[in-house]
N, C-alpha and C positions, 0 to 999 in steps of 0.2 A: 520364679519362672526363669527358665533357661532360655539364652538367646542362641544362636547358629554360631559358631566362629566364621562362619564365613563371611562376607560386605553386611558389617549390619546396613540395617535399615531405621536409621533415626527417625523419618518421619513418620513411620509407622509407631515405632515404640513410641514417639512423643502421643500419639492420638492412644495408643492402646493407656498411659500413665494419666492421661485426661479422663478417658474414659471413668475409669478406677477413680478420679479426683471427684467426677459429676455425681457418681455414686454411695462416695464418703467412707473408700476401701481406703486401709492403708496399707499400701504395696511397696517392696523396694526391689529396683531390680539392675543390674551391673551390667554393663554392656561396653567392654572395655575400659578405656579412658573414663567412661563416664557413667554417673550410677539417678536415675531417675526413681522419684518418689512423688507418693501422692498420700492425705492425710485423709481420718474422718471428718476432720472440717474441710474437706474438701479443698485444701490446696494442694499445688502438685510446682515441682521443682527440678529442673538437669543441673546436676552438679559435675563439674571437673576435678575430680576426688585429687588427684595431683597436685593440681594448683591451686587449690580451693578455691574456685570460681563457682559460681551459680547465677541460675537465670530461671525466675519465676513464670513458670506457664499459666499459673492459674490459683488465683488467691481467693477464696470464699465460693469456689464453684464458676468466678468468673473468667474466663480464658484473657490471657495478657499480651499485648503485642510482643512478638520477638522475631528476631533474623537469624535464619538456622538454614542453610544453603548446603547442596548437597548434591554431589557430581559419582560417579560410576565410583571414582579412587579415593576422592578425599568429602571432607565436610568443612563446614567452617560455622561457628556461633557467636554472637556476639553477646557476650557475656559481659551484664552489669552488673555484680554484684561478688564482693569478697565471702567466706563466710567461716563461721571457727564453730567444731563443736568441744564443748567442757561438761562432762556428763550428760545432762538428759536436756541442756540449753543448747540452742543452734543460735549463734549470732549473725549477723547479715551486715554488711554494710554497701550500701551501694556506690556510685562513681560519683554522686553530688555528695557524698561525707554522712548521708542519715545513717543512723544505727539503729537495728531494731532488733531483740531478745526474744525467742518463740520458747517454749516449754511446753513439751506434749509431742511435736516430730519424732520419729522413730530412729532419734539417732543412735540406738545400741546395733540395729540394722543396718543401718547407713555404713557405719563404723566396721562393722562385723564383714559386708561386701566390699569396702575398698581392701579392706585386708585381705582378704580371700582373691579379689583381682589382683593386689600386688602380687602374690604367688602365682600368679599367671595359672 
């Protein structure tokens, strides 16, 4: 899915990647700085492909608290969670130090759309 260059609209894409998570699509999709995915198990995830930051929206179908603020020019996320991908493992690690190893996320996808946004 193609987004507008023009003001994205994060909180819409976060609800359309939820969606897609409640129904157990796995979709990935790049929206500048940031590339939003959802699993057949039904998690969903905003990543800061950049900086590799991430922030869990929704883990087993459950939607997860997060702060994601957003004005006319800019946005702003709070982002708790580091993450690395090593072939088809995503690792995660949050801001209290836990570590956790997923296999199965569409990281050749993932990977595939940060590269394609860094060429702008």
């Amino acid at each position: 899915m193609r987004v507008s260059r023009t003001k994205p609209d994060i909180r819409r894409e976060v609800a359309h990647i939820l969606a897609s998570a409640q129904s157990g699509v796995t979709r990935v999709v790049g929206l500048g700085p940031l590339i939003l995915f959802s699993t057949e198990t039904r998690d969903a995830w905003l990543l800061d492909w950049q900086d590799e930051r991430g922030l869990c929206l929704a883990r087993g179908g459950v939607e997860q608290r997060v702060t994601i603020t957003e004005t006319e020019q800019h946005f702003a996320i709070e982002w708790t969670t580091d993450y690395k991908i090593e072939g088809d493992v995503m690792t995660f690690q949050d801001d209290a130090g836990s570590v956790v190893s997923i296999q199965g996320y569409p990281t050749a996808a993932i990977v595939q759309t940060a590269r394609r946004l860094a060429r702008g």
